[in-house]
C-alpha positions in Angstrom: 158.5 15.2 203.7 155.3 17.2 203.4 155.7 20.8 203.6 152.7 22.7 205.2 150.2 25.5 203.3 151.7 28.5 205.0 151.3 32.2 202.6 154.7 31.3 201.5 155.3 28.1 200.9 151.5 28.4 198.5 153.5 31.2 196.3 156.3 29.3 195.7 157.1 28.6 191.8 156.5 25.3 190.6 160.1 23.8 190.3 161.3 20.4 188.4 162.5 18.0 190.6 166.4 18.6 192.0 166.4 22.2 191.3 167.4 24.3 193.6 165.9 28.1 193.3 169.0 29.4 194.3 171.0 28.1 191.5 168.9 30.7 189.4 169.8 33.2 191.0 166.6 34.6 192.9 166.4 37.1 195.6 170.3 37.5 195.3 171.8 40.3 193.9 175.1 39.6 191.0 178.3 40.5 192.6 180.2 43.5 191.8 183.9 44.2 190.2 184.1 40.4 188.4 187.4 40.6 187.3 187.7 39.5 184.1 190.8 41.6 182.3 191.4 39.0 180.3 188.7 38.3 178.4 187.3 35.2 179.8 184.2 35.3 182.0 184.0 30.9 182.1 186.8 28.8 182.4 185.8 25.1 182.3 189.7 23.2 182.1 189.9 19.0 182.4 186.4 18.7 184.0 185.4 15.4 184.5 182.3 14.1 186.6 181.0 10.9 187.2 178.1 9.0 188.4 178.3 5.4 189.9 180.7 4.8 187.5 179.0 6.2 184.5 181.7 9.2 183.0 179.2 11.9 182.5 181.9 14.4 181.8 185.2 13.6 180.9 188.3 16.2 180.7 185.7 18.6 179.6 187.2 21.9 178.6 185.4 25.0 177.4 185.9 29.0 177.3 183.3 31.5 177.1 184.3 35.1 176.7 182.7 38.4 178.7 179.8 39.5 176.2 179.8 36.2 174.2 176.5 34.6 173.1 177.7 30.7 173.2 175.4 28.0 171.9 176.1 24.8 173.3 174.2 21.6 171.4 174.5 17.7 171.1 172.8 14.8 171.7 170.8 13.8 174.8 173.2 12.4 177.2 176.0 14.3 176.0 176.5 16.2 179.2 175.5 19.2 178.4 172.9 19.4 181.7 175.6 17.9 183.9 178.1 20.9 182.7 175.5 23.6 184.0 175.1 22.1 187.1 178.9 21.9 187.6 179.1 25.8 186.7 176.1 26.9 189.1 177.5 24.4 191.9 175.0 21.9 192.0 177.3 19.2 191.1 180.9 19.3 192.0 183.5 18.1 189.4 185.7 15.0 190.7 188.4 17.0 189.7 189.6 19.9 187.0 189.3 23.7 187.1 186.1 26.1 187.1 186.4 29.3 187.3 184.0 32.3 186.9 186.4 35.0 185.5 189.7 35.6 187.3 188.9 34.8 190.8 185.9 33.0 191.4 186.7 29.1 191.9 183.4 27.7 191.3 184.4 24.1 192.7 184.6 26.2 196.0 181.7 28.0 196.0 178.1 27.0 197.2 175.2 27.4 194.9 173.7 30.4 196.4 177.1 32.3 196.3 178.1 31.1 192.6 174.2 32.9 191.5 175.2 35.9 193.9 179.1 36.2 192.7 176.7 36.9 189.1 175.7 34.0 187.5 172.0 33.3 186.4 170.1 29.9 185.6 167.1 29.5 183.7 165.8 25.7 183.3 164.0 24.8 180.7 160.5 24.9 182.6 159.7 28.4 183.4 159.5 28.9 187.1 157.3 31.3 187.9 155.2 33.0 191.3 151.2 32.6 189.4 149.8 33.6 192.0 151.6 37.0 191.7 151.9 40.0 188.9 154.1 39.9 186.3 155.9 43.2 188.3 155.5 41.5 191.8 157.7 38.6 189.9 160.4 41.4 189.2 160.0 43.3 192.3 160.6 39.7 194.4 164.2 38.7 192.0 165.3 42.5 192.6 165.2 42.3 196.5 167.7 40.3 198.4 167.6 39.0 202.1 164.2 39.1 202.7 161.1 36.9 202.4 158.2 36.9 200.3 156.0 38.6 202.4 158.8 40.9 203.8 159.8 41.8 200.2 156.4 42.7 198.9 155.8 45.2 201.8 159.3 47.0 201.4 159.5 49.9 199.6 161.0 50.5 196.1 163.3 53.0 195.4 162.8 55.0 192.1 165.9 53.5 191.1 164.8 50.1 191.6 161.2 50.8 189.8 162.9 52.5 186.7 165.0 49.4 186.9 161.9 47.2 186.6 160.2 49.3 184.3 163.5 48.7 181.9 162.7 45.1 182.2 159.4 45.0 181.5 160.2 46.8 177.7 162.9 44.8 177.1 160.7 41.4 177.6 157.5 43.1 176.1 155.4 42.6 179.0 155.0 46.1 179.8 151.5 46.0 179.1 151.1 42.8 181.9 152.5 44.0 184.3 149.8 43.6 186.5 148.3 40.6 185.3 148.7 37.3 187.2 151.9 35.0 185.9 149.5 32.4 186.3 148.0 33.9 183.3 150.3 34.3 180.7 151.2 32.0 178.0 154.0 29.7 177.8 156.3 31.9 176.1 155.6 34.5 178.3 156.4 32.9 181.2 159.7 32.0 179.7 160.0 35.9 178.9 159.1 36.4 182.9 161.7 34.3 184.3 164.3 35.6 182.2 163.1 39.4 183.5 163.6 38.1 186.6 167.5 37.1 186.1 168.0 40.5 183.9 166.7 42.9 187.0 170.1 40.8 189.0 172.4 42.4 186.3 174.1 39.0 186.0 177.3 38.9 184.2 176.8 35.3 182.9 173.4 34.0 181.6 172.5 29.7 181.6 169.5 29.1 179.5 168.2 25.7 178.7 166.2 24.9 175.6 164.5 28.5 176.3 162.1 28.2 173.0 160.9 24.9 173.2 157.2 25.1 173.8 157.2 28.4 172.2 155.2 29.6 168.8 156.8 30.6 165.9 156.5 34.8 166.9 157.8 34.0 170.2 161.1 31.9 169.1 162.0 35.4 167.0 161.5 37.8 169.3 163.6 35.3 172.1 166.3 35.3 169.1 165.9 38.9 169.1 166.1 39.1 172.6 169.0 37.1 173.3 170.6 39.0 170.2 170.5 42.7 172.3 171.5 40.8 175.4 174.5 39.8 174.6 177.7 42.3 174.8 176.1 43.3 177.8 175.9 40.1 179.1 177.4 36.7 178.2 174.9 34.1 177.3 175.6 30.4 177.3 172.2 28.8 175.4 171.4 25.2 175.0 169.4 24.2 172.5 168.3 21.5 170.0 166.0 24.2 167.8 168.9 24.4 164.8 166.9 27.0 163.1 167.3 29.3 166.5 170.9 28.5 166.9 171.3 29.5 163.4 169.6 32.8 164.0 171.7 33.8 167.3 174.6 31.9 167.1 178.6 33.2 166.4 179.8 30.2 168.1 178.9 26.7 168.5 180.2 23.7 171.1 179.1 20.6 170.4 179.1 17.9 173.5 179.0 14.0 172.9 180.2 11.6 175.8 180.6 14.5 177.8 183.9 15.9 176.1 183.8 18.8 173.3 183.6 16.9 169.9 183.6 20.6 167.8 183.5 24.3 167.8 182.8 27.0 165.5 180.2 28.8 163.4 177.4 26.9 163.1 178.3 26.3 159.0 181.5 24.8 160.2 180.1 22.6 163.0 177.8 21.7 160.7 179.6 20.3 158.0 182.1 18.4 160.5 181.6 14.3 159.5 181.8 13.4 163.0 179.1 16.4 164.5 176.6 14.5 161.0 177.5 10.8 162.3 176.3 11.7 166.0 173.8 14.6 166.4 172.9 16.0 162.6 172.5 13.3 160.8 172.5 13.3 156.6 
C-alpha cells in the first residue's frame, strides 16, 4: 500500500523491512518501579518458536541479570534474531516463559507496552530522522504521546534539556547537535540512535551487531561506551566482531539451533570443542 508525502510520513526514519518502530522504544517513555529484587531483569525459561515447521528456537533458556552487559554470539541461523523479537514482542513464543524482571510477562504484552514497561531495541541499521538535528532526534525519543510535528513545537523543560545535553556528551555528538542526521557518518548514526534509547532511561538495552560498518576509532569508543553503560543499565549485545566481544564482554551465550550450546567468559566459550566445531573454527 502506498503511503502518501505528508510532513510526517517524509521524516520518518528509514526502517528494514518488518520492524516495527515501536519495538525500539521511540516516543515512549521506560516504565517506572521494574521490580527486580531478585537480581534478574530477563527471564527467558523453555522458549521455543517455530516457523512452518522449521524449530527456530527450541527450549531456549537464558538469564540476564539487572546491570549485566551479556554478549550473545553464534552462527547465522542460530536464533539469535528470533530470541529478540520474542523479548520485544514481535514474535510470540509457541510456548515457555518470558518475563521482564518480576512481573512483566512479556508473552502478554504488546510491542509498544514491552518498549514502554523499559525495554529498548536498536537493529543493526541505524534508524535515524535525516532530515532532522542530531538534538531534534533526542528531543523527538524523549517526548511521549505526541506527533512529530506536535513534539517539535512543545516546550522542553530544563529538566528534559539537561537530560539531552547529558546524552549528547555521553555519545560525543555534543558538538553536532545541530547538524542534520542525514549528515553524519555511519558510526555516528549508530551513536544517534543509541542516544535516542539512553534519553528513555530503559532498564534493558537490545543491540544488534552495533559496530559493524564502523572504523576502527569508532568500534573503541562503542566498547567504551557500552563499558560505562552497563551497571546502569543491562545490555544484551549481539555480535560476530570477536575482538569487540573480547573488549566488553564478562559473559558469553552462545546460540546454535536455537538452544544455548555454552556460557561463560569469552576464554571459556572459546576453548569449548563444540563452540570451535560450529561457530570458531581452528
Amino acid at each position: 500500500m502506498k503511503v502518501s508525502a505528508t510532513p510526517e510520513t517524509m521524516l520518518l526514519p528509514e526502517q528494514d523491512s518488518g520492524t516495527a518502530r515501536d519495538a525500539i522504544g521511540l516516543g515512549v517513555a521506560a516504565g517506572e518501579g521494574l521490580n527486580a529484587r531478585h537480581g534478574t531483569i530477563l527471564t527467558l525459561e523453555d522458549i521455543n518458536v517455530s516457523f512452518d515447521g522449521f524449530k527456530a528456537l527450541t527450549n531456549l533458556t537464558l538469564y540476564i541479570g539487572v546491570g549485566e552487559l551479556r554478549c550473545i554470539i553464534g552462527p547465522n541461523g542460530a536464533g539469535k534474531t528470533t530470541m529478540m523479537d520474542v523479548i520485544t514482542g514481535k514474535t510470540r513464543p509457541d510456548n515457555g516463559v518470558a518475563y521482564f524482571g518480576e512481573t512483566y510477562d512479556l508473552t502478554e504484552m504488546s510491542e509498544y507496552e514491552i518498549a514502554q514497561a523499559g525495554i529498548g531495541r536498536k537493529f543493526q541499521k541505524p534508524t535515524v530522522f535525516e532530515a532532522l538535528s542530531v538534538f531534534e532526534n533526542l528531543e523527538l525519543a524523549q517526548k511521549t504521546g505526541k506527533s512529530v510535528w506536535a513534539s517539535l513545537r512543545a516546550k522542553l523543560s530544563g529538566e528534559q534539556k539537561d537530560r539531552i545535553d547529558e546524552v549528547l556528551a555521553t555519545i560525543r555528538l555534543d558538538g553536532s547537535r545541530h547538524r542534520p542526521a542525514g549528515l553524519l557518518s555511519h558510526g555516528q548514526k549508530q551513536f544517534l540512535e543509541i542516544g535516542m534509547l539512553l534519553v528513555q532511561d530503559p532498564h534493558l538495552l537490545l543491540l544488534d551487531e552495533p559496530v559493524a560498518g564502523m572504523t576502527d576509532a569508532e568500534t573503541e569508543f562503542t566498547a567504551e561506551l557500552f563499558r560505562s553503560l552497563a551497571g546502569k543499565h543491562s545490555l544484551m549485545v549481539v555480535e560476530h566482531d570477536m575482538g569487540f566481544v573480547g573488549s566488553i564482554a564478562d559473559h558469553v551465550t552462545v546460540l546454535h539451533q536455537g538452544q544455548v550450546l555454552a556460557e561463560g567468559s569469552l576464554e571459556d566459550v572459546q576453548r569449548d570443542e563444540r563452540v570451535i566445531e560450529v561457530y570458531l573454527g581452528r
